[in-house]
VOLO-156106 format. One record per atom (N, C-alpha, C): residue in one letter; atom name; x, y, z. Coordinates in nm, 2 decimals, decimal comma, always signed. Layout:
# residues N
+---------+-------+--------+--------+--------+
| residuo | atomo |      x |      y |      z |
+---------+-------+--------+--------+--------+
|       A |    CA |      X |      Y |      Z |
...
+---------+-------+--------+--------+--------+
END
This chain:
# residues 110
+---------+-------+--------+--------+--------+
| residuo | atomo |      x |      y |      z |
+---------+-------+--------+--------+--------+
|       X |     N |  -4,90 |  -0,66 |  -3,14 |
|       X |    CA |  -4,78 |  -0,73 |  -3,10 |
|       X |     C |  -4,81 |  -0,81 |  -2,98 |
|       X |     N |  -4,78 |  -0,94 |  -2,98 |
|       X |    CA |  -4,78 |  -1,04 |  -2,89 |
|       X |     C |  -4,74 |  -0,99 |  -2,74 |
|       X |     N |  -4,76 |  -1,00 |  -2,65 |
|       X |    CA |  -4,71 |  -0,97 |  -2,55 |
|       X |     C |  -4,58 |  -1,05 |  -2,52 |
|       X |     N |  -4,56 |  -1,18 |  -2,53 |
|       X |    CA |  -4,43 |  -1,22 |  -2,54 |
|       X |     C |  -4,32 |  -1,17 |  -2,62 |
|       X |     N |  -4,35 |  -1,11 |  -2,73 |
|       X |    CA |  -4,26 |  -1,04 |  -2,85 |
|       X |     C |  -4,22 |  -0,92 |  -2,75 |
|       X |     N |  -4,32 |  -0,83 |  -2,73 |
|       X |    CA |  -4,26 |  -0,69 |  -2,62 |
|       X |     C |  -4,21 |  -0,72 |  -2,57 |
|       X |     N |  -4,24 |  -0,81 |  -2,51 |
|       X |    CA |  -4,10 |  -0,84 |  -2,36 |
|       X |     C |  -3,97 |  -0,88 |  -2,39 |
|       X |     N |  -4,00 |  -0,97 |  -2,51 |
|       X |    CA |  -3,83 |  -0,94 |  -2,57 |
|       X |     C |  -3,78 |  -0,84 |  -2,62 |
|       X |     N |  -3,88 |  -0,73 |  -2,68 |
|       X |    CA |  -3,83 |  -0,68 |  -2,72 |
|       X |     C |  -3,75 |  -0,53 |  -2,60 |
|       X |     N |  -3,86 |  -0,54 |  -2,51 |
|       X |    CA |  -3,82 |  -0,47 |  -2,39 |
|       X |     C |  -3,72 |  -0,52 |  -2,32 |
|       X |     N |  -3,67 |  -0,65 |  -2,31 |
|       X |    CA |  -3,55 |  -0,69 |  -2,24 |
|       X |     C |  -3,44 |  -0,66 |  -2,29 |
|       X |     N |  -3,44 |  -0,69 |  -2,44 |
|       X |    CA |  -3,32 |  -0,65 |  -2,52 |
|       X |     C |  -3,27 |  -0,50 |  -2,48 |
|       X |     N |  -3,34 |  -0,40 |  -2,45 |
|       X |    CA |  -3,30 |  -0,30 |  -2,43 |
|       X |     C |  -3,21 |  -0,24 |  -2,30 |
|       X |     N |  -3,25 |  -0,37 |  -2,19 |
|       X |    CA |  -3,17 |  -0,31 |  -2,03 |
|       X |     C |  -3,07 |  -0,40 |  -2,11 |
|       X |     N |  -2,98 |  -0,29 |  -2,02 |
|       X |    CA |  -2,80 |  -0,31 |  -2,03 |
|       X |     C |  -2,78 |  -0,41 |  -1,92 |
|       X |     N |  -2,68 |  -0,51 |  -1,97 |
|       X |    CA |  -2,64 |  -0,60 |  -1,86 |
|       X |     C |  -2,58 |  -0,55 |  -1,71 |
|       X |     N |  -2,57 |  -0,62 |  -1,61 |
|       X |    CA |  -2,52 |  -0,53 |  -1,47 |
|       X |     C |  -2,35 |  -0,54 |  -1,46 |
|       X |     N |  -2,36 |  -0,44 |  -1,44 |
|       X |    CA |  -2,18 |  -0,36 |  -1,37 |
|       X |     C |  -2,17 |  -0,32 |  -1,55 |
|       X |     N |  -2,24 |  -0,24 |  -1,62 |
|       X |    CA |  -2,22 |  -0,21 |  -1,74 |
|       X |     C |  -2,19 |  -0,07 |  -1,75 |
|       X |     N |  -2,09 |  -0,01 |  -1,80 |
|       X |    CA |  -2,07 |  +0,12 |  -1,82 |
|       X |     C |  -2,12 |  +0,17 |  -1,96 |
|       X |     N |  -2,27 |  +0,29 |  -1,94 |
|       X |    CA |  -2,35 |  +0,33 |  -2,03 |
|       X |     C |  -2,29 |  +0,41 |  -2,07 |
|       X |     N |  -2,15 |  +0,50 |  -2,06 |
|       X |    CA |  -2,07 |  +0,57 |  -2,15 |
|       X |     C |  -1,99 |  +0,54 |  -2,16 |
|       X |     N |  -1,95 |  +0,53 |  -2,33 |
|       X |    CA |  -1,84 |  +0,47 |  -2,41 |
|       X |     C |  -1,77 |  +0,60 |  -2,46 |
|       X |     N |  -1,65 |  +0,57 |  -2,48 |
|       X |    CA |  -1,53 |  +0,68 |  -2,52 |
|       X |     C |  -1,44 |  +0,63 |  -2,64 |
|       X |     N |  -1,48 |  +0,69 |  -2,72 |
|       X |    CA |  -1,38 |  +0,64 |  -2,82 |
|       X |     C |  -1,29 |  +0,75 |  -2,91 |
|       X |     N |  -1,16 |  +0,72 |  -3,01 |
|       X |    CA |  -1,06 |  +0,83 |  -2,99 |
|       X |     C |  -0,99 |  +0,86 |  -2,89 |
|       X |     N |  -0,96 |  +0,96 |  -2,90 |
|       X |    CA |  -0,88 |  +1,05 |  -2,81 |
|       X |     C |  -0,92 |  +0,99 |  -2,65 |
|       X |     N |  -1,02 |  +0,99 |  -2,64 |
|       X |    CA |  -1,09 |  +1,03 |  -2,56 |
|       X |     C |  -1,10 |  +0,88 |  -2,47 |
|       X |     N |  -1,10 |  +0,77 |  -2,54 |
|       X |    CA |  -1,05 |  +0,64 |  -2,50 |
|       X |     C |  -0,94 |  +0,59 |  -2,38 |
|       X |     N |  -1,00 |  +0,52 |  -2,28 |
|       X |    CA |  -0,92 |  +0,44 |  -2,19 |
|       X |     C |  -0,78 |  +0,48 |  -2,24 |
|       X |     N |  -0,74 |  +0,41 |  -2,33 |
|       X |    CA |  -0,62 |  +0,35 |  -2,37 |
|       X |     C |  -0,57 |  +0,40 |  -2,47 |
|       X |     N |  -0,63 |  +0,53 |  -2,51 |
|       X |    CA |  -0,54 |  +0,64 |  -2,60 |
|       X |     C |  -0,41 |  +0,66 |  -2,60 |
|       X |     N |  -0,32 |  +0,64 |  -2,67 |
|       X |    CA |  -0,22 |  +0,72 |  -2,72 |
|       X |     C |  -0,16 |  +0,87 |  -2,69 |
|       X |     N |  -0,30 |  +0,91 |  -2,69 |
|       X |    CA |  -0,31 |  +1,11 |  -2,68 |
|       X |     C |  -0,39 |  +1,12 |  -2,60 |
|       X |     N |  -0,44 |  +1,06 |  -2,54 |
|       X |    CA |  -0,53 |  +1,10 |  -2,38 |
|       X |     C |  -0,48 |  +1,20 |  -2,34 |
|       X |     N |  -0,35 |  +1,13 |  -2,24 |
|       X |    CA |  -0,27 |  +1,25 |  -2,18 |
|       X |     C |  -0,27 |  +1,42 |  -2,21 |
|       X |     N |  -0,29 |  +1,40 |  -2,35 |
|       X |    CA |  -0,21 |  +1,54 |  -2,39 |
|       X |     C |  -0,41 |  +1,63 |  -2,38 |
|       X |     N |  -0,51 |  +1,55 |  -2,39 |
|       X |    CA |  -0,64 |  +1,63 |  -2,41 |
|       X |     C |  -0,68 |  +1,62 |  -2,23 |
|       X |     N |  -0,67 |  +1,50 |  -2,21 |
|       X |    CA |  -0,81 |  +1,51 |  -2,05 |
|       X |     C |  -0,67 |  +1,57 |  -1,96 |
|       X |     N |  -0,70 |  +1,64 |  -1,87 |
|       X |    CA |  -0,64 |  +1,67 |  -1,71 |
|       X |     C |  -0,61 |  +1,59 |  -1,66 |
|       X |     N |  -0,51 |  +1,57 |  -1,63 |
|       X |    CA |  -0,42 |  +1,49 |  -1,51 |
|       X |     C |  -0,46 |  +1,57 |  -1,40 |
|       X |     N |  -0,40 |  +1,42 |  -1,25 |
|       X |    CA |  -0,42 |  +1,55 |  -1,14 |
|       X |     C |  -0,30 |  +1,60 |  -1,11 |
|       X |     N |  -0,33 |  +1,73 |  -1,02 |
|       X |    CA |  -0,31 |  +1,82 |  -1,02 |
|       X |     C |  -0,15 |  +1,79 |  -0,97 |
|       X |     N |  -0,04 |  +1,90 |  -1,03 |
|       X |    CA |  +0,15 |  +1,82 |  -0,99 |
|       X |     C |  +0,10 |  +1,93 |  -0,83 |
|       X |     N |  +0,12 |  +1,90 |  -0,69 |
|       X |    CA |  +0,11 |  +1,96 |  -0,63 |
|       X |     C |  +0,25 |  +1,85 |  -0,55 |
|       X |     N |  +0,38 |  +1,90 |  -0,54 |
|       X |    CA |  +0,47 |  +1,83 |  -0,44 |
|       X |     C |  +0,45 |  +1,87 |  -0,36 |
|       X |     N |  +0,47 |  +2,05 |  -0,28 |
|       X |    CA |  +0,50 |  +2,10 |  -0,16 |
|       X |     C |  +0,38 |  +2,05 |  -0,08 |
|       X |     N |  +0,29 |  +1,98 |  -0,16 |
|       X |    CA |  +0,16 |  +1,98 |  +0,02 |
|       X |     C |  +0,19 |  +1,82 |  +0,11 |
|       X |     N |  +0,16 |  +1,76 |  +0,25 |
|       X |    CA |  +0,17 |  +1,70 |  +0,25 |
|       X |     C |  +0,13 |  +1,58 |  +0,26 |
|       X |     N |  +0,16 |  +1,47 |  +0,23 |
|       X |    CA |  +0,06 |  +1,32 |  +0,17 |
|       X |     C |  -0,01 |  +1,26 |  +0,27 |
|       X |     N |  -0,14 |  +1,26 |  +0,25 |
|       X |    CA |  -0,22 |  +1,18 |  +0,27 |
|       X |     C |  -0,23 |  +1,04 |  +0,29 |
|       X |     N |  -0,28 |  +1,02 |  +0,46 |
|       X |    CA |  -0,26 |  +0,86 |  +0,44 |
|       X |     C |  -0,32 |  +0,80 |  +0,35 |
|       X |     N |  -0,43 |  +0,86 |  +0,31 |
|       X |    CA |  -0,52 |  +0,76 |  +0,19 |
|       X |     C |  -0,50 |  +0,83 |  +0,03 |
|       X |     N |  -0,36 |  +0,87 |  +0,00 |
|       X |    CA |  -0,36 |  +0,91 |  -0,11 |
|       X |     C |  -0,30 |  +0,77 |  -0,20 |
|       X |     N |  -0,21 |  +0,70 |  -0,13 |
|       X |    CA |  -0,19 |  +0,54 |  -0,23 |
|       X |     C |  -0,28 |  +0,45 |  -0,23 |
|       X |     N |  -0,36 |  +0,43 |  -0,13 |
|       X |    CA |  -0,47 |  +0,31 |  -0,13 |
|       X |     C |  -0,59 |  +0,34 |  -0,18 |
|       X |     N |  -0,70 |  +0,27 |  -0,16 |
|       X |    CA |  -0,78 |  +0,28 |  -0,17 |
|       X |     C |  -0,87 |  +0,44 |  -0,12 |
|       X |     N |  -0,98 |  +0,50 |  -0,19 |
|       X |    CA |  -1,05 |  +0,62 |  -0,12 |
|       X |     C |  -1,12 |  +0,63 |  -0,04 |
|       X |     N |  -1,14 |  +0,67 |  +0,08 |
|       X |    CA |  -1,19 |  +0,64 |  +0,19 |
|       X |     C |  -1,35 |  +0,62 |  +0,18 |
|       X |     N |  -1,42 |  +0,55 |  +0,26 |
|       X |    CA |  -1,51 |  +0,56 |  +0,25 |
|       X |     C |  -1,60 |  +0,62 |  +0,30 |
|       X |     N |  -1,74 |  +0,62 |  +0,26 |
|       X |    CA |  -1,79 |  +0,78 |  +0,34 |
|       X |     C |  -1,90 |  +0,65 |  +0,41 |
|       X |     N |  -1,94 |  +0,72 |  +0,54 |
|       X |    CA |  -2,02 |  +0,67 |  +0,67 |
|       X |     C |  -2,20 |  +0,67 |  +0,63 |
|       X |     N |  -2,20 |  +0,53 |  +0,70 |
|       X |    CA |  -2,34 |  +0,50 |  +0,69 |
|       X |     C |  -2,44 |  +0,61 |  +0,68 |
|       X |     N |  -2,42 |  +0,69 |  +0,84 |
|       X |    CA |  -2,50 |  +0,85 |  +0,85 |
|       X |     C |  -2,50 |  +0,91 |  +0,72 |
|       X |     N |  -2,36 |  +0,96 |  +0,64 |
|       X |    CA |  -2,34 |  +1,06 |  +0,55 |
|       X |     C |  -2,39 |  +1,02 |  +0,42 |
|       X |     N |  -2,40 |  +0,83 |  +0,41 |
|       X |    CA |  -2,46 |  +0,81 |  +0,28 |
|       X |     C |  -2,60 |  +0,82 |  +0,33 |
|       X |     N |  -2,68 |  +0,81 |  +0,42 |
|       X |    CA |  -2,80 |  +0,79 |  +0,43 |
|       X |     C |  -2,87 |  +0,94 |  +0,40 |
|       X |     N |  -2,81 |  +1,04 |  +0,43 |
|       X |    CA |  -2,83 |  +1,17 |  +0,46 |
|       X |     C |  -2,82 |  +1,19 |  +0,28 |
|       X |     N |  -2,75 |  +1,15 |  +0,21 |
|       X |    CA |  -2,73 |  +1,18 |  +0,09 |
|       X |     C |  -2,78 |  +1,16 |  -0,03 |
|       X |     N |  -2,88 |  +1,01 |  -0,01 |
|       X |    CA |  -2,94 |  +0,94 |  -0,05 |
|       X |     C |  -3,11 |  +0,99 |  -0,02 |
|       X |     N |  -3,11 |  +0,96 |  +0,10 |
|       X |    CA |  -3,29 |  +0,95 |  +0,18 |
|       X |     C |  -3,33 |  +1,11 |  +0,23 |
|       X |     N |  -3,21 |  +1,22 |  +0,24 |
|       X |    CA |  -3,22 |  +1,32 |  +0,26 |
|       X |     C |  -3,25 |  +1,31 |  +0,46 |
|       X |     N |  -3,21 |  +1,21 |  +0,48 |
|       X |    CA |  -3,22 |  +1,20 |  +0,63 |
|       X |     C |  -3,11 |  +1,22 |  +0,70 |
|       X |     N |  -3,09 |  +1,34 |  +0,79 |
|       X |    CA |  -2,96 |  +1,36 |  +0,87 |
|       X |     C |  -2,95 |  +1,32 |  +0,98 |
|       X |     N |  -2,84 |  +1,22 |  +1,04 |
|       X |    CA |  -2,87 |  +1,09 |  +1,12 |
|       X |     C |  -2,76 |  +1,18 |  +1,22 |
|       X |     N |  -2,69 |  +1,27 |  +1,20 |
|       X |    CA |  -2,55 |  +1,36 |  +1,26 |
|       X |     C |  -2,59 |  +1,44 |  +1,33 |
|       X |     N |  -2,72 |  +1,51 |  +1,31 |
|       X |    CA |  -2,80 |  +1,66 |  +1,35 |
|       X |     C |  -2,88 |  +1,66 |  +1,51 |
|       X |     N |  -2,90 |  +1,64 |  +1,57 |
|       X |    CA |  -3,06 |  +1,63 |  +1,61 |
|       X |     C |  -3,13 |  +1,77 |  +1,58 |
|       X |     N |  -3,30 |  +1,69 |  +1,57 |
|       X |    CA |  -3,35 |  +1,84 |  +1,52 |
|       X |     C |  -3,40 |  +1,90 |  +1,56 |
|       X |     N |  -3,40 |  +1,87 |  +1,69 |
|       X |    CA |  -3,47 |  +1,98 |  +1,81 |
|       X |     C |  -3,35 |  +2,08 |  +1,83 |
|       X |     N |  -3,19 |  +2,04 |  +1,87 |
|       X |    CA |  -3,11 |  +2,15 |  +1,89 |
|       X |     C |  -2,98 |  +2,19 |  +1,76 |
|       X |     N |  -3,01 |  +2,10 |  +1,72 |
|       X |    CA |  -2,89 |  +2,14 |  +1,62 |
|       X |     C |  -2,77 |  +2,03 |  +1,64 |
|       X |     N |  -2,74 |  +2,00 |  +1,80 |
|       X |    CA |  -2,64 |  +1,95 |  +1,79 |
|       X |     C |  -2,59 |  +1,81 |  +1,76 |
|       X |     N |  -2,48 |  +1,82 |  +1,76 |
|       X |    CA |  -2,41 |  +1,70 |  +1,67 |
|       X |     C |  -2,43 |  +1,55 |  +1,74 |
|       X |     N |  -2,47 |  +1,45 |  +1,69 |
|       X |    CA |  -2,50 |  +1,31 |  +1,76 |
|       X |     C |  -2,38 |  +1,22 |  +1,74 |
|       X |     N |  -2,36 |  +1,13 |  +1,83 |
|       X |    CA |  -2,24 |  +1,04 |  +1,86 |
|       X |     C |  -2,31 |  +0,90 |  +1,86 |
|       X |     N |  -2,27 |  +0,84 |  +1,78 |
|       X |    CA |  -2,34 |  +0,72 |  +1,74 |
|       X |     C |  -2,24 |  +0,63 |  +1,83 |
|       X |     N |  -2,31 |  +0,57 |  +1,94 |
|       X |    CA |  -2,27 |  +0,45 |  +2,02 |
|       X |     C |  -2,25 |  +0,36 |  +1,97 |
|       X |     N |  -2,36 |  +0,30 |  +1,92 |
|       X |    CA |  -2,36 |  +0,14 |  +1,88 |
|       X |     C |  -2,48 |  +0,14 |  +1,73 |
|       X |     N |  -2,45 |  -0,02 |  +1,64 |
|       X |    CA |  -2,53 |  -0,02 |  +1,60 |
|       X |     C |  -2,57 |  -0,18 |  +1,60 |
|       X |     N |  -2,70 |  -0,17 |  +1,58 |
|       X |    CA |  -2,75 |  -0,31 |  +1,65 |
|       X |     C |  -2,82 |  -0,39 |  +1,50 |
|       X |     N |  -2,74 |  -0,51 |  +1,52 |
|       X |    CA |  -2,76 |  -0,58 |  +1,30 |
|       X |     C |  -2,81 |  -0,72 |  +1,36 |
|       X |     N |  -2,81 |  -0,76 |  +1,50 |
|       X |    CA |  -2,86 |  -0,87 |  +1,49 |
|       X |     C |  -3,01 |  -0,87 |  +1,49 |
|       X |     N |  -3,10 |  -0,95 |  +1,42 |
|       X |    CA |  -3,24 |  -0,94 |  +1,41 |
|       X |     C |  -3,28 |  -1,01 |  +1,58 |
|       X |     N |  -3,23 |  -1,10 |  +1,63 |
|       X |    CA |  -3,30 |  -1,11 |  +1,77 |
|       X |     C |  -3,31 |  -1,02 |  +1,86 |
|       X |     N |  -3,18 |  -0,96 |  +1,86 |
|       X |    CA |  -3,19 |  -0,83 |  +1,97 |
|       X |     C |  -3,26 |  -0,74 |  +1,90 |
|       X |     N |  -3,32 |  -0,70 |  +1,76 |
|       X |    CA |  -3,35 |  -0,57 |  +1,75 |
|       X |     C |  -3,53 |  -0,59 |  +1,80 |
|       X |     N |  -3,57 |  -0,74 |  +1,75 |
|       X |    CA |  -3,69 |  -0,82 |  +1,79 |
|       X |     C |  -3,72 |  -0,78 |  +1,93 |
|       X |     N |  -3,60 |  -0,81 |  +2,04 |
|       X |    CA |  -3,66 |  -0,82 |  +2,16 |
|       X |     C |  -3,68 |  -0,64 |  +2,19 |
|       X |     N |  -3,57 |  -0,59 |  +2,16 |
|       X |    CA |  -3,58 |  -0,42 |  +2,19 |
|       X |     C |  -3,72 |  -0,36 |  +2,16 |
|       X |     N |  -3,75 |  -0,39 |  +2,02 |
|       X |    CA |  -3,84 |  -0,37 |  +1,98 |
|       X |     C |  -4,00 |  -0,40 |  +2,04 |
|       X |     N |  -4,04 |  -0,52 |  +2,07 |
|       X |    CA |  -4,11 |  -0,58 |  +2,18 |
|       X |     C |  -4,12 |  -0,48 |  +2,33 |
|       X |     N |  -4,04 |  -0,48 |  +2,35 |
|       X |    CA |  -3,98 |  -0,42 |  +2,48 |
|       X |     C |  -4,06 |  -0,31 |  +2,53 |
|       X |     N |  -4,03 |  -0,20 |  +2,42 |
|       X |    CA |  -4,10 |  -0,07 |  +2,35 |
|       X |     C |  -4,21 |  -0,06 |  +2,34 |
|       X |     N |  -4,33 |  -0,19 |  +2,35 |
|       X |    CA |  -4,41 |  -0,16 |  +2,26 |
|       X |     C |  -4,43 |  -0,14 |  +2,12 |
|       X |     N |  -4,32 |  -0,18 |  +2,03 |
|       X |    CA |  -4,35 |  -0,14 |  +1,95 |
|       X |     C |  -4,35 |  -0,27 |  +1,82 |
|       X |     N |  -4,41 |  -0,26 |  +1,68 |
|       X |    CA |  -4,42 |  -0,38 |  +1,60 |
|       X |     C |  -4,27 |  -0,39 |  +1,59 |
|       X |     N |  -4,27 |  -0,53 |  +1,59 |
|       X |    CA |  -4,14 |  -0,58 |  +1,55 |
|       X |     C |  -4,12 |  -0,63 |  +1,40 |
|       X |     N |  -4,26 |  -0,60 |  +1,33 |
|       X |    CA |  -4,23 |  -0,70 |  +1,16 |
|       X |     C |  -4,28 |  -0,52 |  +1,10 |
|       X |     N |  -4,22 |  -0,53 |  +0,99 |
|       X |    CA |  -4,24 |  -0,42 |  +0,94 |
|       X |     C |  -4,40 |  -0,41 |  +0,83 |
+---------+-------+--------+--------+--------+
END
């Protein structure tokens, strides 16, 4: 097989992006009829009380907590005592992180 042929034939296979690789169909479908009565609803709880972020949007989780979740690096810890770190600032401009960097001694290009 041609090497050009594989590659179409390999391209045809990735799914386009923002594509959801599970499909539901029946009951079980978006826009069923009878959904309701198979999948769980949440839960009827009136007596508790509401949440500021129960109508809008779900909160989002923190740089530290995705990073830690992802890269398995805990940015919250320190690991010499255990205790909990207070993040001051974070620094996104590339000049200043250049000159800090510099400063330090240390490479500034990765």
């Amino acid at each position: 097989m041609p090497g050009l042929e594989f590659m179409r034939r390999l391209a045809a296979l990735v799914p386009r992006p923002r594509l959801r690789l599970t499909r539901f169909h029946g009951v079980l479908a978006p826009n069923a009829g009878l959904r309701a009565a198979v999948v769980r609803g949440p839960p009827l709880n009136t007596s508790a009380p509401e949440d500021e972020h129960a109508h809008g949007a779900p909160a989002r989780m923190g740089w530290a907590r995705l990073r830690r979740r992802v890269f398995d690096i805990d940015l919250e810890h320190c690991p010499q005592c255990g205790g909990e770190f207070k993040i001051i600032a974070a620094i996104e401009e590339p000049a200043v992180i250049v000159r800090i960097l510099t400063h330090l001694g240390l490479p500034a290009r990765a």
